[in-house]
N, C-alpha and C positions, 0 to 999 in steps of 0.2 A: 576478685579484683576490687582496688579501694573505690568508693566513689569518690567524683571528685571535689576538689575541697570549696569548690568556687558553688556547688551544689549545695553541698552541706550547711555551708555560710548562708545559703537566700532560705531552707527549710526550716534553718534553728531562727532565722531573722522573723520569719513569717511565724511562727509560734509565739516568740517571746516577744514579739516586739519592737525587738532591737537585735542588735548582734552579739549582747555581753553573753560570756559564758560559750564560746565556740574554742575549743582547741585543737581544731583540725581532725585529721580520719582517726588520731586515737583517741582523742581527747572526747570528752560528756559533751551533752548540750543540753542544757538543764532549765527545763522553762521557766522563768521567773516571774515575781509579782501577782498582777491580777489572772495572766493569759494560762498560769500552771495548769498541766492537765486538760488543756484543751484540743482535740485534735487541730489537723486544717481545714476538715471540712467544715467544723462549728463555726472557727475564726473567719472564714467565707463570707456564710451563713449571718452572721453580725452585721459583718460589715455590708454585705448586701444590704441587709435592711435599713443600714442607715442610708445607701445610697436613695435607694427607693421614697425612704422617707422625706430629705432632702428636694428628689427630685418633683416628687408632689406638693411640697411647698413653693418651689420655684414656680410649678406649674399652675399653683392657685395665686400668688402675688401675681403672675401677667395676668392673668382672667381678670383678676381685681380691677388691672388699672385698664386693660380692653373696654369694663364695662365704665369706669369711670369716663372713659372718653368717649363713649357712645353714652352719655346722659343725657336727659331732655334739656331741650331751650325754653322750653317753654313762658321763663321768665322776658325775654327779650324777645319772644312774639307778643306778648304782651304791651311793652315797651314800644317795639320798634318793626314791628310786624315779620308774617314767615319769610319776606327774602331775605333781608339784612340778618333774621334769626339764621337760616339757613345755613348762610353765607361764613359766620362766624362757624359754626359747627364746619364744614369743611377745612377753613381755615387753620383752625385749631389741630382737625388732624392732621394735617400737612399740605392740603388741597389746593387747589384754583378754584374760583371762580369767576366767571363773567356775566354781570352786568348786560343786559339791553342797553343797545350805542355804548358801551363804554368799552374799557382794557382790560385785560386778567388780570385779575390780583390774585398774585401769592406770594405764601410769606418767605423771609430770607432766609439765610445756610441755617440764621441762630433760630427760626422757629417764628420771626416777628411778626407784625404786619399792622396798620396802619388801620386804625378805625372810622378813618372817615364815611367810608360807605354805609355808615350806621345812618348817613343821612338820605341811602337811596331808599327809603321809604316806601315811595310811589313806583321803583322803576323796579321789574321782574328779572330776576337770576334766569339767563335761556342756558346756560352751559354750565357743567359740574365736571372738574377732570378729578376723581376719587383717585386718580389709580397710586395701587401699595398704600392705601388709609387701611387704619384697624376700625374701617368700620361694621358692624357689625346689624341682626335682625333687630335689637333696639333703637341705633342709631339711625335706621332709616325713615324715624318719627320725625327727624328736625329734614327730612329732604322731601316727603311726599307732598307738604305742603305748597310746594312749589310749582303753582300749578302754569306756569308758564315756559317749565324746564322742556328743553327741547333737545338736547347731547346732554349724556349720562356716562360717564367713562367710570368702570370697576375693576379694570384691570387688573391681574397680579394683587386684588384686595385678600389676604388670607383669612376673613374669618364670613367671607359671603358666601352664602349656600341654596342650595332648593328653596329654603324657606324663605330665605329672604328676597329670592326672583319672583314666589309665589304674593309679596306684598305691594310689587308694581303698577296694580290696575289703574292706582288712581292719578298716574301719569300717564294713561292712555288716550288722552287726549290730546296731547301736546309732545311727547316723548318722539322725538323722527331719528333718535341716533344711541344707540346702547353697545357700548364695549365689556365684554367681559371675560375676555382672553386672559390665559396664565390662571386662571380663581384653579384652587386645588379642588376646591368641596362642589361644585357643580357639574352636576349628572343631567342624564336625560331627562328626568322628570321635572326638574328645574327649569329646565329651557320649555316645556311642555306649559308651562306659569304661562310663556311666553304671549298666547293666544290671543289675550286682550289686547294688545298692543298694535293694533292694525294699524295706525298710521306710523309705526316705526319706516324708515326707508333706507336703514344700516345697519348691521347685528353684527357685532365680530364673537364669533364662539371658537374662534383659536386657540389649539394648547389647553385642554382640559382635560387633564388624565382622569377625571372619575367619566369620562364618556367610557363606554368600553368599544362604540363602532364610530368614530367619528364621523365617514362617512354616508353610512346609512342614516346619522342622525343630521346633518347637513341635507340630506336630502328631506326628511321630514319635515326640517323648522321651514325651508324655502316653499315645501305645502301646505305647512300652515300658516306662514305669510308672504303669501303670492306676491306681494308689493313690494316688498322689502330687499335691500341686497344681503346676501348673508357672506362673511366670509368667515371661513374655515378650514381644513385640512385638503380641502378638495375630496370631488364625487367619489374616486374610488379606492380614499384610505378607509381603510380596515373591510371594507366589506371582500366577502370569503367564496370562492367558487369552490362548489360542490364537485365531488370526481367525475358526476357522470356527466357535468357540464363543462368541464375541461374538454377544449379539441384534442380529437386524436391527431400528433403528427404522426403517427405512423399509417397511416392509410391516407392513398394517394387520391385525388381532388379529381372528381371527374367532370371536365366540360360536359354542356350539357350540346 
């Protein structure tokens, strides 16, 4: 039985190249040019590797400009001291901030925002809404300085991890509200950073898939910050009953 010709046309395509040189179930199909003599597994095999090659360029131009945007301020703490420094680093990556007595500033659909706050000098940043910034373990040099930050929101930040929850102490003084719901890369050990943080009085660790027990870990962070509200998956996601701690329904319940 012939194969069919609609077959025939996509095997000699995938060889040569193109479709010249196909003349149906009797006809040759004669690989041409550069591709002659090549099976389709080689021809694969090629093109895989450019995919791959490709694909790790893309993947180092984002890294590139990730780390570009997590650069230091440190020229405009200089300038204009670490809140306005700050401020602008938030800013830039698409953030809010607010000002002690003042309004949030954030910037418009196009990215913008208004420099006048260059002139709060003297007044401290109490609130940081990060959430969905690339910010990352570098960028968190132009926030720790802030030592007046009191809400910290990292929500849904895709490139915060353990390491970077492990660099929070030096807002433990002041830090009373931390969000970090939806982060991909934060684990248990991460939230274990958490320790120093004793005047925290809010923790959102919502939505963290590298937890593997949500619930058993919800119940750790709340004992190791008794003060704190935590919210999370609730007590008894993920955590597993044993079979010998399963009740039996089948045996009946005797009054005593």
């Amino acid at each position: 039985m012939a194969a069919p010709r609609t077959s025939l046309r996509l095997v000699a395509a995938i060889r040569n190249g193109s479709s010249r040189g196909i003349h149906g179930p009797g006809g040759a199909a004669t690989p041409e040019g550069s591709q002659k003599g090549k099976t389709l597994l080689q021809f694969l095999s090629d093109r895989f590797y450019d995919v791959e090659f490709m694909r790790e360029y893309f993947l180092q131009r984002h890294m590139l400009k990730v780390h570009q945007k997590n650069r230091s301020f440190a020229h405009l703490v200089q300038d204009y001291g670490p809140n306005a420094a700050g401020a602008c680093f938030i800013l830039k990556q698409g953030g809010a901030v607010k000002f002690q007595n003042k309004e949030w500033i954030r910037p418009n659909e196009r990215g913008h925002f208004r420099l006048e706050f260059l002139k709060f000098q003297g007044v401290p940043v109490e609130a940081v809404d990060a959430s969905g910034c690339a910010i990352n373990y570098e960028g968190l040099d132009n926030l720790l300085l802030l030592k007046e930050l009191q809400s910290l929101s990292l929500q849904h930040c895709p490139h915060v991890d353990d390491w970077c929850l492990s660099r929070l102490h030096p807002l433990a003084s002041s830090l009373q509200e931390l969000s970090l719901a939806g982060c991909p890369h934060i684990s248990e050990r991460g939230l274990a950073c958490l320790h120093h943080l004793q005047n925290l009085r809010r923790l959102d660790i919502s939505d963290l898939p590298a937890v593997s027990n949500p619930g058993l870990t919800q119940i750790l962070v709340e004992e190791m910050l008794p003060n704190c509200e935590v919210l999370g998956a609730g007590w008894a996601q993920g955590l597993k009953v044993e079979p010998e701690e399963q009740p039996d329904r089948a045996s009946p319940v005797h009054a005593w």
